[in-house]
N, C-alpha and C positions, 0 to 999 in steps of 0.2 A: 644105621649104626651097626656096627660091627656087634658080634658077639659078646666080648669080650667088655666092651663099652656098656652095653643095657646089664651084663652083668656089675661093672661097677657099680653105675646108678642106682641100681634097684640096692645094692649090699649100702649104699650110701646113704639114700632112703631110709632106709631100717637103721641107721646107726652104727650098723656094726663093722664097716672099713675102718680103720683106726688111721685120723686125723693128721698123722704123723708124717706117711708116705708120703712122698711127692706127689705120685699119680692121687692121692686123696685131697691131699690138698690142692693141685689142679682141677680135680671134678669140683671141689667144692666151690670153688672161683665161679667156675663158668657153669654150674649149675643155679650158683646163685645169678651169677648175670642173666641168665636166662627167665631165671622167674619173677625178674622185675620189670614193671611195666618200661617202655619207651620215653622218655624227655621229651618229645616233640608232640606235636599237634596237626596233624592233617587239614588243610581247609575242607569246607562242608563241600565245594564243587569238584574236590578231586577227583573224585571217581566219572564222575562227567567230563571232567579235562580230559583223563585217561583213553577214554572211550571216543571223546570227537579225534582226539592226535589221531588214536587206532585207525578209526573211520577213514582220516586224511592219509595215510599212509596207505589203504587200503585201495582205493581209488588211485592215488599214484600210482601203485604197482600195477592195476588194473588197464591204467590210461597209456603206464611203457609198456604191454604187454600186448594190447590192442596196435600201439607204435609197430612194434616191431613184427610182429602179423602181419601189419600191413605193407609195410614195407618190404618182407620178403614175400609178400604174394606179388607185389607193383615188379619187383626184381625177375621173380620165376615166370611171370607173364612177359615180360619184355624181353629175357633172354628166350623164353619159348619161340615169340614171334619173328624172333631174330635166325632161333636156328629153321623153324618154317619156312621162311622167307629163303631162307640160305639152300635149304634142301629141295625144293622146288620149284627155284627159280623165276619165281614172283617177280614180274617188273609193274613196278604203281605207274597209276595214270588217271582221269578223273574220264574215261569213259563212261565207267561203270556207275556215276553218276549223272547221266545226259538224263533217264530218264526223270529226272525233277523237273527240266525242262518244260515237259508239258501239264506241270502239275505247281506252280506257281502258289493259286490260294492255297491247298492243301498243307505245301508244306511251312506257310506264312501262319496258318490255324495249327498245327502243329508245334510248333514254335513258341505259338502266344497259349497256346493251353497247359503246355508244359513246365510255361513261366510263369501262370496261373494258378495252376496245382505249389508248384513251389511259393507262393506268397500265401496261399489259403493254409499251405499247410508249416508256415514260419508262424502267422499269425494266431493260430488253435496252440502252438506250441508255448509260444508267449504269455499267452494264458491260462497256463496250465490245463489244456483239454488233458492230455497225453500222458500226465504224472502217473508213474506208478503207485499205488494208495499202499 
């Protein structure tokens, strides 16, 4: 409020603005508005309604935000490999994979434990091992 404003109110208060002015007769409007309760009725779960929306909006932004993270790291990583590739003249070839060749179980155990690790740890999740308390 302006200066000029709490000095109304308070000369208004006391009685002694004289009722007549326009500006007194506008503060008295709206000072009366002001001092009278609301018409309406809040339900009892508003403030919880208020708070899950919050919640949910909160998360959303969280979830685009993670998005888009990720997506421009997926971006900076594939143009990275692209200008590597480009600058040192990389030619691909599945040489450099022969040596699995003589290692068959290994990398069949390998494979299967890492598919292992991911179901033990889908299933701890599902049941809530993992929840934040």
């Amino acid at each position: 409020m302006k200066k000029s404003d709490e000095e109304i109110q308070h000369r208004l208060e006391q009685g002694s603005l004289p009722g007549e002015s326009t500006d007194g007769q506008a503060y008295q409007i709206v000072f009366g508005a002001l001092q009278r309760e609301p018409a309406f009725i809040l339900p009892t779960d508003f403030a919880d309604r208020v708070l899950r929306a919050s919640a949910v909006r909160k998360k959303a932004k969280e979830a685009l935000h993670d998005r888009l993270g990720f997506a421009a790291g997926l971006l900076l990583l594939i143009g990275g490999a692209c200008v590597a590739t480009w600058l040192t003249g990389f030619k691909f070839s599945a040489g450099a994979f022969r040596f699995v060749s003589g290692y068959p179980g290994l990398l069949v155990f390998g494979l299967l434990f890492v598919l292992l690790l991911h179901l033990v740890d889908k299933r701890l999740q599902r049941h809530g091992v993992f929840e934040e308390k």
